[in-house]
Biopython code that builds the backbone (N, CA, C, O; Angstrom):
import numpy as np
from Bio.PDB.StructureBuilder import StructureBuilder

atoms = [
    (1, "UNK", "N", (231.117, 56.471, 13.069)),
    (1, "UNK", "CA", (231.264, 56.387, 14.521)),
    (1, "UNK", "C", (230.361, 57.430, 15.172)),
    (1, "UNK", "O", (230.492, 58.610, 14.845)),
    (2, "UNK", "N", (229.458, 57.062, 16.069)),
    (2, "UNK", "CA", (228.746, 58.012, 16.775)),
    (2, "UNK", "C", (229.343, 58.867, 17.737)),
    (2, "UNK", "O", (230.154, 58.433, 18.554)),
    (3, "UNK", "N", (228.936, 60.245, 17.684)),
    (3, "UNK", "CA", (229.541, 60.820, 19.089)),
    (3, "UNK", "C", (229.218, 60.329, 20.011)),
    (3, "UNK", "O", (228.252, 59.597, 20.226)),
    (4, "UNK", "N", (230.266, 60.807, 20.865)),
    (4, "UNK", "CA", (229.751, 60.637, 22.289)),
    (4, "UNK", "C", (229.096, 61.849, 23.003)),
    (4, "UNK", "O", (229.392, 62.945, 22.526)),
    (5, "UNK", "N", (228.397, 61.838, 23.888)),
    (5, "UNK", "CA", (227.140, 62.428, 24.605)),
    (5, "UNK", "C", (227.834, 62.588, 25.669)),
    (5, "UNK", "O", (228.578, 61.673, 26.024)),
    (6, "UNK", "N", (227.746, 63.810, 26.433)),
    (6, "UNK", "CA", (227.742, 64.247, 28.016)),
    (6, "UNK", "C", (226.626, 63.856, 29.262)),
    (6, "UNK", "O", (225.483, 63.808, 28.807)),
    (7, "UNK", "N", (226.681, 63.649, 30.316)),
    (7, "UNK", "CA", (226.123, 62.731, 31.402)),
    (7, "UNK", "C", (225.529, 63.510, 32.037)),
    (7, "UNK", "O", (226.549, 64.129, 32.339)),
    (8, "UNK", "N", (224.549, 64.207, 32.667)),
    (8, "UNK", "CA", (224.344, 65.443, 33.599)),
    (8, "UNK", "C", (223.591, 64.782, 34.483)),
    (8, "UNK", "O", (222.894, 63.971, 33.873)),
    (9, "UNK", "N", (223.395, 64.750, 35.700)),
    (9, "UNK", "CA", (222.547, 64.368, 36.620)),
    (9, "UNK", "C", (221.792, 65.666, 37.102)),
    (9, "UNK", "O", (222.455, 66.577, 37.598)),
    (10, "UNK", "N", (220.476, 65.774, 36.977)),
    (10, "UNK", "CA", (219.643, 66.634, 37.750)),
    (10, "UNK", "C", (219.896, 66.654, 39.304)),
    (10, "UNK", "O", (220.245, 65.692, 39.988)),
    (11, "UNK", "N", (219.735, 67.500, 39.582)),
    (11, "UNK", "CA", (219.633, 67.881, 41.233)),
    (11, "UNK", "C", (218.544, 67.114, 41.770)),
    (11, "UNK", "O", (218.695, 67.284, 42.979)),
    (12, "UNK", "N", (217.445, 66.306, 41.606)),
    (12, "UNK", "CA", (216.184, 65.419, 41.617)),
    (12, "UNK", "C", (217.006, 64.431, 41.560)),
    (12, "UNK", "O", (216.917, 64.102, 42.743)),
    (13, "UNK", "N", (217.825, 63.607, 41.065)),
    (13, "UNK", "CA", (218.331, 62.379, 40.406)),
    (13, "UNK", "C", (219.528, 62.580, 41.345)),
    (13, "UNK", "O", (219.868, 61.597, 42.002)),
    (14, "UNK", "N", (220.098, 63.537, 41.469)),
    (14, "UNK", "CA", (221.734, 63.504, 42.485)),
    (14, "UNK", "C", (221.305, 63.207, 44.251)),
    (14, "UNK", "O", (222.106, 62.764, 45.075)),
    (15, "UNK", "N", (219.583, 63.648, 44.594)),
    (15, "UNK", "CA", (219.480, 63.518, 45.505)),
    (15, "UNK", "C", (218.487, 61.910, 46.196)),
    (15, "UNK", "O", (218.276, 61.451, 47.319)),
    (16, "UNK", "N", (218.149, 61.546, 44.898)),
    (16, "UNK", "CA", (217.372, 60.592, 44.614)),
    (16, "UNK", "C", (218.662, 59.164, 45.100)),
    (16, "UNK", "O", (218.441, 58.235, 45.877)),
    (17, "UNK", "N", (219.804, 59.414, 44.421)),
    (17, "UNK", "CA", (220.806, 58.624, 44.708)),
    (17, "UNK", "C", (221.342, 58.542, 46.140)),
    (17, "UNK", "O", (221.294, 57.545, 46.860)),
    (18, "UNK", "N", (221.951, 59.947, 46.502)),
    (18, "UNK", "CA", (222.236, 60.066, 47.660)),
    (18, "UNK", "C", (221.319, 59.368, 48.718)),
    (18, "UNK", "O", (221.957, 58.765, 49.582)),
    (19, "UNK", "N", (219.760, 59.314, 48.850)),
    (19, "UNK", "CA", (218.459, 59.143, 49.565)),
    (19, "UNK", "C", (218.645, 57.430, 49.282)),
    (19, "UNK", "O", (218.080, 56.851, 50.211)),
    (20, "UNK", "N", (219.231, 56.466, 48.337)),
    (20, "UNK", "CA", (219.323, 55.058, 48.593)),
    (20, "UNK", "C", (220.238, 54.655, 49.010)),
    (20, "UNK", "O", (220.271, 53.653, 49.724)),
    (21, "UNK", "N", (221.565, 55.568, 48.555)),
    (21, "UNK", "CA", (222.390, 55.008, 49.478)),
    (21, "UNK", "C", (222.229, 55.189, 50.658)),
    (21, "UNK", "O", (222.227, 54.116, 51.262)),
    (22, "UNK", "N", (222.060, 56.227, 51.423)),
    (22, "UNK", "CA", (221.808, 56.335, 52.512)),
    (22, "UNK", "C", (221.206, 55.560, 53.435)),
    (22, "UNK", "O", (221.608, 55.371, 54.583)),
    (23, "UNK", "N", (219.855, 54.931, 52.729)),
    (23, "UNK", "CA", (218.843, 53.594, 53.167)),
    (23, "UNK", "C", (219.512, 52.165, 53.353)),
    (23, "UNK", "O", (219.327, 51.230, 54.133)),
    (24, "UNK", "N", (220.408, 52.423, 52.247)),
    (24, "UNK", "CA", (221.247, 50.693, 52.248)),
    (24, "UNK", "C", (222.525, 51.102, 53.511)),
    (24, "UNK", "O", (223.133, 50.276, 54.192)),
    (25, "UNK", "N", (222.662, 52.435, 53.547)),
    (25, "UNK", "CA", (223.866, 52.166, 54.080)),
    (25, "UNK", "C", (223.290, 52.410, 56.005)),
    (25, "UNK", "O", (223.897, 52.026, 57.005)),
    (26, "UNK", "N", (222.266, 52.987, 55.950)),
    (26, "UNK", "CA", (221.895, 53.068, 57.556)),
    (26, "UNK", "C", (220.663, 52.007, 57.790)),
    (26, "UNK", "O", (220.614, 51.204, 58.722)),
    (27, "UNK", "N", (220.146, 52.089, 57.248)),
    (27, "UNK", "CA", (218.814, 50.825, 57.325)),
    (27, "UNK", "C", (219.155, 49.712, 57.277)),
    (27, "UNK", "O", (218.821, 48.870, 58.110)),
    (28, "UNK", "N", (219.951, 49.479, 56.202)),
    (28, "UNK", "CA", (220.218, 48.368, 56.087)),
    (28, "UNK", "C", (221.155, 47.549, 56.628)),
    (28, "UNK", "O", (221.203, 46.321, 56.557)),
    (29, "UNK", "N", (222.228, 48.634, 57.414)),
    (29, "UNK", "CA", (223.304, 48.166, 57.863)),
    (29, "UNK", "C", (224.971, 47.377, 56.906)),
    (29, "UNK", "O", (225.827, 46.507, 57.070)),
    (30, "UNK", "N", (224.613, 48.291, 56.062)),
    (30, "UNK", "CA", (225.121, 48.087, 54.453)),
    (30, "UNK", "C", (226.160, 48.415, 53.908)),
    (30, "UNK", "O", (226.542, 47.867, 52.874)),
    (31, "UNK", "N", (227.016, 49.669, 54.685)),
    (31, "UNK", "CA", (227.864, 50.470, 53.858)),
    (31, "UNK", "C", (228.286, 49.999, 52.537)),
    (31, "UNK", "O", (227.896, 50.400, 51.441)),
    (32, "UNK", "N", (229.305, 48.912, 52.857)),
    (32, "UNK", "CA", (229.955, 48.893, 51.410)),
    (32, "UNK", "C", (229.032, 48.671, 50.085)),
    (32, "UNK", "O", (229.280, 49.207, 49.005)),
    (33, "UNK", "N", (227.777, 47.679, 50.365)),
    (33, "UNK", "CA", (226.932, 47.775, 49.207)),
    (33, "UNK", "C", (226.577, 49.226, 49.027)),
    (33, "UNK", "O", (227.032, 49.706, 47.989)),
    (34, "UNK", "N", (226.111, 49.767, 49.530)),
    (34, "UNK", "CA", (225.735, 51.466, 49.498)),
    (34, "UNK", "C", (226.977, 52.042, 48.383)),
    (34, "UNK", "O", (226.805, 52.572, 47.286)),
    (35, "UNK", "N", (228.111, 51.766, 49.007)),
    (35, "UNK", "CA", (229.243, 52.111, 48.354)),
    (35, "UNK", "C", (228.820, 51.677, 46.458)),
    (35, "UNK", "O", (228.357, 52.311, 45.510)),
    (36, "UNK", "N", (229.151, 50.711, 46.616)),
    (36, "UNK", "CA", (229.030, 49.628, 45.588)),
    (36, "UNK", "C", (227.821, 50.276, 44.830)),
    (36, "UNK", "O", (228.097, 50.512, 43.655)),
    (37, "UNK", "N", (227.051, 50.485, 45.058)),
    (37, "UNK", "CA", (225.085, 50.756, 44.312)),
    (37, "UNK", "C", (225.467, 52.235, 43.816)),
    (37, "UNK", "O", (225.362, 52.627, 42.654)),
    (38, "UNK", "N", (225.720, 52.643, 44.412)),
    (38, "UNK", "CA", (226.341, 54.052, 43.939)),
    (38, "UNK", "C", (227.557, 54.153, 42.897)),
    (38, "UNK", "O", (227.462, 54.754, 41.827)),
    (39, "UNK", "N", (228.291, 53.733, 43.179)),
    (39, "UNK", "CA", (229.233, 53.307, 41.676)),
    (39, "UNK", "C", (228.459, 52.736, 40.733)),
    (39, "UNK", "O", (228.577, 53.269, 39.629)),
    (40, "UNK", "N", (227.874, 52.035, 40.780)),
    (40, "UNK", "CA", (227.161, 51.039, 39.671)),
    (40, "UNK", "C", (226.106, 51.688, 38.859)),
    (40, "UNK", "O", (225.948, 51.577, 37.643)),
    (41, "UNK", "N", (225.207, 52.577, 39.935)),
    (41, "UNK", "CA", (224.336, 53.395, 39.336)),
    (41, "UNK", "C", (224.858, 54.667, 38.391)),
    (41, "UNK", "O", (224.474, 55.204, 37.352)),
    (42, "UNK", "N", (225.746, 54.813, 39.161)),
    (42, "UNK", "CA", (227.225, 56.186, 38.105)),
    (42, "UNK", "C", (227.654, 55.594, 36.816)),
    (42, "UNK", "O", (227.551, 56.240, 35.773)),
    (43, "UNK", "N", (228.026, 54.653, 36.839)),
    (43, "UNK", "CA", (229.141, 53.823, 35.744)),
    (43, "UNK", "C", (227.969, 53.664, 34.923)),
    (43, "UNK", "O", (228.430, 54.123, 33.878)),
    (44, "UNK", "N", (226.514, 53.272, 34.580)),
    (44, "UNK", "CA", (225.463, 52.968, 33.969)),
    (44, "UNK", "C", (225.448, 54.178, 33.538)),
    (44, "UNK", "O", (225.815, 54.484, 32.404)),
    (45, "UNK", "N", (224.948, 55.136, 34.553)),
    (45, "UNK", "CA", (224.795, 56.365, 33.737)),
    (45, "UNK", "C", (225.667, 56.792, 32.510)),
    (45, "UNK", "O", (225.481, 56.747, 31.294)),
    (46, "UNK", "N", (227.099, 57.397, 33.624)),
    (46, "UNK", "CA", (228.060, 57.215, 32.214)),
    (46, "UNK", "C", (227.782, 56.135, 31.068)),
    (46, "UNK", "O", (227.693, 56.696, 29.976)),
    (47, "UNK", "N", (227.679, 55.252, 31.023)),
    (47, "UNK", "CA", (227.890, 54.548, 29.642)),
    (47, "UNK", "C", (226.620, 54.437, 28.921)),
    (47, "UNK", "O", (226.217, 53.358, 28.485)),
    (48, "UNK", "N", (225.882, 55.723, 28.769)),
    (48, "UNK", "CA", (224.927, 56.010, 28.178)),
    (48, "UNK", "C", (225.440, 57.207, 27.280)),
    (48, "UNK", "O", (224.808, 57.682, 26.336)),
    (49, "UNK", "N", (227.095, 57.757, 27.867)),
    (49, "UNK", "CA", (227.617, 58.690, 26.539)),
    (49, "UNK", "C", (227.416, 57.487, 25.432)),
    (49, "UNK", "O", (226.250, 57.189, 25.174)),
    (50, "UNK", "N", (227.984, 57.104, 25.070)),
    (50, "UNK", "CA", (228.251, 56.010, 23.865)),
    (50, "UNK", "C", (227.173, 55.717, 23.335)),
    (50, "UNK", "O", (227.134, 55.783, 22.106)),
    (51, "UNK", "N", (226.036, 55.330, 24.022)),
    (51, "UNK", "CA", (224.382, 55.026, 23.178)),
    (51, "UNK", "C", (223.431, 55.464, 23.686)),
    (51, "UNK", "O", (222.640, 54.665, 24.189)),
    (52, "UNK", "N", (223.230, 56.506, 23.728)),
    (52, "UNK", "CA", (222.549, 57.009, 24.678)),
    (52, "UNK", "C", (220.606, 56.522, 24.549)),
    (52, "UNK", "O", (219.704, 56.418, 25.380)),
    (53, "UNK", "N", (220.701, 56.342, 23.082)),
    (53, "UNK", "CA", (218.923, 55.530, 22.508)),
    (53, "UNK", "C", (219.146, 54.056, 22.601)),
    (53, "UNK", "O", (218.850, 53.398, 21.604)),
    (54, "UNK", "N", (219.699, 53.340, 23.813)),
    (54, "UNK", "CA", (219.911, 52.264, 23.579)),
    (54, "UNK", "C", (218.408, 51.479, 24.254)),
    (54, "UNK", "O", (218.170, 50.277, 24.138)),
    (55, "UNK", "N", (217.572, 52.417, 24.915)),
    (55, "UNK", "CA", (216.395, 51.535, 25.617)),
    (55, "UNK", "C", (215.086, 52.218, 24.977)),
    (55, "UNK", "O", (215.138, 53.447, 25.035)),
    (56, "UNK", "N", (214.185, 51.814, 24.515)),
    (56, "UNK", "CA", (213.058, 52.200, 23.953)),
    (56, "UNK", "C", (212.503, 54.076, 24.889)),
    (56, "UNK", "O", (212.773, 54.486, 26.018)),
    (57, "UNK", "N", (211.973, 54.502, 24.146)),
    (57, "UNK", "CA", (211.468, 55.798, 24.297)),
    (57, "UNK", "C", (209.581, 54.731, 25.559)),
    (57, "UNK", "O", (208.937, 53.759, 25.166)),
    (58, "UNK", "N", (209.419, 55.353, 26.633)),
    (58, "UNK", "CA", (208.677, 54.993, 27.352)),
    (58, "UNK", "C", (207.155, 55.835, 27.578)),
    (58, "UNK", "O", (206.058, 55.403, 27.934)),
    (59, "UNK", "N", (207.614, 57.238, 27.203)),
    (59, "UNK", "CA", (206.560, 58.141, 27.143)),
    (59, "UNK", "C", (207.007, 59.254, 26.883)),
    (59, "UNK", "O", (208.228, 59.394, 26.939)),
    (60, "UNK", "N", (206.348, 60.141, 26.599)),
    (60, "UNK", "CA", (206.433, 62.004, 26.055)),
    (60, "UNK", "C", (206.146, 62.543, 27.682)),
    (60, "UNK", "O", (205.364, 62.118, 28.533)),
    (61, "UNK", "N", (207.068, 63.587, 27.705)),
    (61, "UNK", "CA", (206.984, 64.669, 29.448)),
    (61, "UNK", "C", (205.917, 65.301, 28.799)),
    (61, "UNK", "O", (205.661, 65.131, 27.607)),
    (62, "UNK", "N", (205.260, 66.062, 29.595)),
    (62, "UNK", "CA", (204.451, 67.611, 29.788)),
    (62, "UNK", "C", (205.706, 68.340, 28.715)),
    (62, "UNK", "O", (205.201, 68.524, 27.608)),
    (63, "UNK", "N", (207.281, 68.823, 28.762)),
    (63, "UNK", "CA", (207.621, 69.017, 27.843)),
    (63, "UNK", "C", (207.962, 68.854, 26.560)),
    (63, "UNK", "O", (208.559, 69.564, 25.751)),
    (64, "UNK", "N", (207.342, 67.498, 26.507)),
    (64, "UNK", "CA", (207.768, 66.872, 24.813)),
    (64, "UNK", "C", (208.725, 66.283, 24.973)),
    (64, "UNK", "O", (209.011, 65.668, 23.946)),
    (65, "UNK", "N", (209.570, 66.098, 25.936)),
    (65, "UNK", "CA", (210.338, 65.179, 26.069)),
    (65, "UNK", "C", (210.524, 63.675, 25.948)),
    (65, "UNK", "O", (209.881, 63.032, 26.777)),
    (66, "UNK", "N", (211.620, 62.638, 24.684)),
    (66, "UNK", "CA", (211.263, 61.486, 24.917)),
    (66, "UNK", "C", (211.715, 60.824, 26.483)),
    (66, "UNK", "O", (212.879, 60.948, 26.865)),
    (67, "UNK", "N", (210.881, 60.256, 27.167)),
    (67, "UNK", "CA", (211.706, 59.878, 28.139)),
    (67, "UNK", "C", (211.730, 58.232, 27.977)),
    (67, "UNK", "O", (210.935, 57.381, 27.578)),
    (68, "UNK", "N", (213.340, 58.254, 28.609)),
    (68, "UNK", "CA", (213.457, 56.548, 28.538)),
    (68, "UNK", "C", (214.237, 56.000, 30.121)),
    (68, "UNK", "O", (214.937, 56.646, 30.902)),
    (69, "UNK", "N", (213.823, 54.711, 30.169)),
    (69, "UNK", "CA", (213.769, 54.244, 31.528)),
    (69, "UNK", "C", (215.500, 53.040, 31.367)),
    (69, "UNK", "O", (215.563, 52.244, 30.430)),
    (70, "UNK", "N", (216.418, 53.124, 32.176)),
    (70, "UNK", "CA", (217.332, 52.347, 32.178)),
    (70, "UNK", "C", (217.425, 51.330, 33.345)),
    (70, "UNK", "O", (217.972, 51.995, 34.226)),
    (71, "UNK", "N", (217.252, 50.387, 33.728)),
    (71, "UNK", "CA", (217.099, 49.344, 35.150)),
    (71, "UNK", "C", (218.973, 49.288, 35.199)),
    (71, "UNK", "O", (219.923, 49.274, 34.417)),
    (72, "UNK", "N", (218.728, 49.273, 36.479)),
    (72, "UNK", "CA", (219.960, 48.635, 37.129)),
    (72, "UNK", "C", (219.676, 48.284, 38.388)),
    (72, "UNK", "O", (219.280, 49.043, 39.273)),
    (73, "UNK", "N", (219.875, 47.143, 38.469)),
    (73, "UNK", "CA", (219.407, 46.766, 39.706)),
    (73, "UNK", "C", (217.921, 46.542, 40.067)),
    (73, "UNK", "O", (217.179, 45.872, 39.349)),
    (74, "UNK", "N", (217.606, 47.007, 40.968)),
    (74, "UNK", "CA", (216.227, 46.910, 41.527)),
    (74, "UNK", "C", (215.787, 48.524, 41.117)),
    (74, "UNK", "O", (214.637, 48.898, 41.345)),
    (75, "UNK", "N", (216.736, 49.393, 40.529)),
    (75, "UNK", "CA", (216.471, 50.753, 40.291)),
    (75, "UNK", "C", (216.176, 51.302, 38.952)),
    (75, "UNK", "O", (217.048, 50.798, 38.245)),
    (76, "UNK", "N", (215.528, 51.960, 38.300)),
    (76, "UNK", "CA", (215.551, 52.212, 36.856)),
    (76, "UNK", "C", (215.896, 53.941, 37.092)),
    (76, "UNK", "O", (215.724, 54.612, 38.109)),
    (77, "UNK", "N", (216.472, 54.377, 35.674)),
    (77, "UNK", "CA", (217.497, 55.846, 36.076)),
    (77, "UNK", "C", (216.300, 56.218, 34.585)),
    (77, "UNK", "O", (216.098, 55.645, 33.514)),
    (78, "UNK", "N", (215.738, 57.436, 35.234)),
    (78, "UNK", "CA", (214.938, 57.958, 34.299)),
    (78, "UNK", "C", (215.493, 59.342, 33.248)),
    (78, "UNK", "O", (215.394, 60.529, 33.559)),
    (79, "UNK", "N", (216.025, 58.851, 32.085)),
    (79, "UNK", "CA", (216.410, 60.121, 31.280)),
    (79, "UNK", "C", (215.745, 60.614, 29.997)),
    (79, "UNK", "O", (214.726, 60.129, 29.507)),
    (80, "UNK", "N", (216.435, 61.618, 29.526)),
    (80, "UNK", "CA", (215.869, 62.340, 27.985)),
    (80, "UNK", "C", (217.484, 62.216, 27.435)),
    (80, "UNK", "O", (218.506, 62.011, 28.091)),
    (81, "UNK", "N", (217.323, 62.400, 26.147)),
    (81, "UNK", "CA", (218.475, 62.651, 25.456)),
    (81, "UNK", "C", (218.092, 63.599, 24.600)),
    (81, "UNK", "O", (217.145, 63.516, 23.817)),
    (82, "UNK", "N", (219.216, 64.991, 24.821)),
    (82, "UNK", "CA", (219.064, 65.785, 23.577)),
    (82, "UNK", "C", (220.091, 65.872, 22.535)),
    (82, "UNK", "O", (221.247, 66.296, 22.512)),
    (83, "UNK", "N", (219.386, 65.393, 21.769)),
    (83, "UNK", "CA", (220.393, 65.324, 20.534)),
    (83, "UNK", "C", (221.249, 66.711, 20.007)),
    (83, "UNK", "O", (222.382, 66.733, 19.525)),
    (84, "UNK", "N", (220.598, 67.522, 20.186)),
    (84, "UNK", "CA", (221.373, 69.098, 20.092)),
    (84, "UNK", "C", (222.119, 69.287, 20.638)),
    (84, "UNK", "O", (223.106, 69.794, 20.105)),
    (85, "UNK", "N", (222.120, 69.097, 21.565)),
    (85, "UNK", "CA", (223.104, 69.713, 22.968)),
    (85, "UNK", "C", (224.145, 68.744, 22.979)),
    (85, "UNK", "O", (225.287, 68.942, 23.392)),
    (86, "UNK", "N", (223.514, 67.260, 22.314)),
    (86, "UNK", "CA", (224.846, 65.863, 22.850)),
    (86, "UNK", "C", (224.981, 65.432, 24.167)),
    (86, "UNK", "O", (226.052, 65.092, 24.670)),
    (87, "UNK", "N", (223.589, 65.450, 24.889)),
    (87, "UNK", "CA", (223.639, 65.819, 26.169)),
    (87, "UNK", "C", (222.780, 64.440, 26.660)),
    (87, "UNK", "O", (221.700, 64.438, 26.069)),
    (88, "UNK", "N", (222.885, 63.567, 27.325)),
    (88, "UNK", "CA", (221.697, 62.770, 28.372)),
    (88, "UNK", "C", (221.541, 63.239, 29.636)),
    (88, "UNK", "O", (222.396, 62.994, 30.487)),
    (89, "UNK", "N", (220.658, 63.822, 29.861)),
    (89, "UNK", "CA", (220.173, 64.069, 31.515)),
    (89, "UNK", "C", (219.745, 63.099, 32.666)),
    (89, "UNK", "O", (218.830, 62.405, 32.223)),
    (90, "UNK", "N", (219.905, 62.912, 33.392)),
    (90, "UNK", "CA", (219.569, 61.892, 33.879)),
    (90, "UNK", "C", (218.518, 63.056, 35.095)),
    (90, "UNK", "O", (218.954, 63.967, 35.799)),
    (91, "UNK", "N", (217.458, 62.695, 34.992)),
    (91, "UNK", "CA", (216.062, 63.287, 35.681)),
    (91, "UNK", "C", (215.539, 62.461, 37.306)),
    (91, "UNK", "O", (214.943, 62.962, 38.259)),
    (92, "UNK", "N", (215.884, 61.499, 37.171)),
    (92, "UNK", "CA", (215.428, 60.668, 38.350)),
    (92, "UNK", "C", (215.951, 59.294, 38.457)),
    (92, "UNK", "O", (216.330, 58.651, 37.479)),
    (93, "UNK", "N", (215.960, 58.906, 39.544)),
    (93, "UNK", "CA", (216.419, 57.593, 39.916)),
    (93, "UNK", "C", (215.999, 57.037, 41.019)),
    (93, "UNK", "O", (216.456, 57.282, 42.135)),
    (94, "UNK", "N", (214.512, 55.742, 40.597)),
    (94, "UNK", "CA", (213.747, 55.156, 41.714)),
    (94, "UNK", "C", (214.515, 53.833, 41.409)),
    (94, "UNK", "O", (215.410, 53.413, 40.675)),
    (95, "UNK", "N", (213.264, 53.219, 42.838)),
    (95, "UNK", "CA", (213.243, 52.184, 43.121)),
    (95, "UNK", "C", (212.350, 51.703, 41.684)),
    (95, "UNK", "O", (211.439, 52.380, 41.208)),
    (96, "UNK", "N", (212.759, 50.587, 41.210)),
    (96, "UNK", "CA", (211.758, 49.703, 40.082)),
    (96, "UNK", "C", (210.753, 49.440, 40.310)),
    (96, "UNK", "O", (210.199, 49.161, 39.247)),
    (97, "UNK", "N", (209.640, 49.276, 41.681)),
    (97, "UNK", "CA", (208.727, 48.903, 41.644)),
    (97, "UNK", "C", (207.936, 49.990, 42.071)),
    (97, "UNK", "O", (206.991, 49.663, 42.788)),
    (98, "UNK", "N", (208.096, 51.540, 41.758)),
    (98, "UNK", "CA", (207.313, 52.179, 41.878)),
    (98, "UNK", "C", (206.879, 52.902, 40.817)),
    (98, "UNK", "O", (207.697, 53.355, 40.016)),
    (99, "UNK", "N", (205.902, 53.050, 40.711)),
    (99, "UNK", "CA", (205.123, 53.701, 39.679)),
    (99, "UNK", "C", (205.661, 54.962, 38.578)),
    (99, "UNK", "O", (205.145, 56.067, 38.408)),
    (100, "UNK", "N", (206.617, 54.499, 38.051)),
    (100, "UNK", "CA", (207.719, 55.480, 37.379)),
    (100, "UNK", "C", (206.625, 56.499, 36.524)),
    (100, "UNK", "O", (206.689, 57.724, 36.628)),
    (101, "UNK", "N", (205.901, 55.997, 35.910)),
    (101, "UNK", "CA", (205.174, 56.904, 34.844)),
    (101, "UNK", "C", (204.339, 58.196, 35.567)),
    (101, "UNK", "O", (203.637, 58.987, 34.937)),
    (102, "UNK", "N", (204.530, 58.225, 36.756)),
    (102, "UNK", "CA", (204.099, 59.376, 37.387)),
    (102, "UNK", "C", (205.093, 60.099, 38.063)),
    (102, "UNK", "O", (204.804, 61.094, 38.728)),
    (103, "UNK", "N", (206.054, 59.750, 37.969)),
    (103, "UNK", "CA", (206.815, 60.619, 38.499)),
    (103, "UNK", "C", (207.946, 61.933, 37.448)),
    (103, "UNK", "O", (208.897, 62.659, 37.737)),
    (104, "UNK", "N", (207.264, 61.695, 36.371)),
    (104, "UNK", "CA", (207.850, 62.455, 34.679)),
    (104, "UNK", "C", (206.133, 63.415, 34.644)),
    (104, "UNK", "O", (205.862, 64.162, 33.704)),
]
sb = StructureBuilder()
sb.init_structure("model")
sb.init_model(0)
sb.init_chain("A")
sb.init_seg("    ")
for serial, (resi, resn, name, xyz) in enumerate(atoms, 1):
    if name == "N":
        sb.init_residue(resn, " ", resi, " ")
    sb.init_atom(name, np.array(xyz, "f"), 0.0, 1.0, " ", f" {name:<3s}", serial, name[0])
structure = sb.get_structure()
């Protein structure tokens, strides 16, 4: 049985979230989806304790980091997993159609 892994959201990634809901929920005239996108994007995260190598490795950081890309939605949640620590970080969280490989 594999361990399970801890969830951390970067301060980049906590504000990255906050910044869409916000869009769906004032731009768009949206709340409850806002509501909704935000749970959904959480609950994904979390269930990356359990497998956390479940999506291919996408590229190496400036730190050597593997980084891997998770979609949900129209959004992909950009993390590393350290196996030492038992830890997935979650580093960022765009929109899917923007140029993710520059923003690592």
């Amino acid at each position: 049985m594999a361990s399970s892994f801890s969830v951390d959201f970067s301060e980049e990634a906590s504000r990255d979230i906050r910044n869409i809901c916000k869009y769906v929920d004032i731009k768009l005239n949206n709340p409850s989806a806002a509501s909704n996108l935000a749970d959904k994007i959480t609950a994904s995260a979390i269930s990356l304790a359990s497998f956390p190598k479940r999506y291919k490795v996408r590229k190496t950081s400036l730190d050597g980091e593997a980084v891997r890309y998770m979609p949900v939605d129209n959004f992909v949640l950009i993390y590393y997993v350290d196996d030492v620590r038992h830890l997935v970080n979650i580093v960022r969280v765009c929109y899917g159609k923007r140029d993710l490989d520059k923003l690592i």
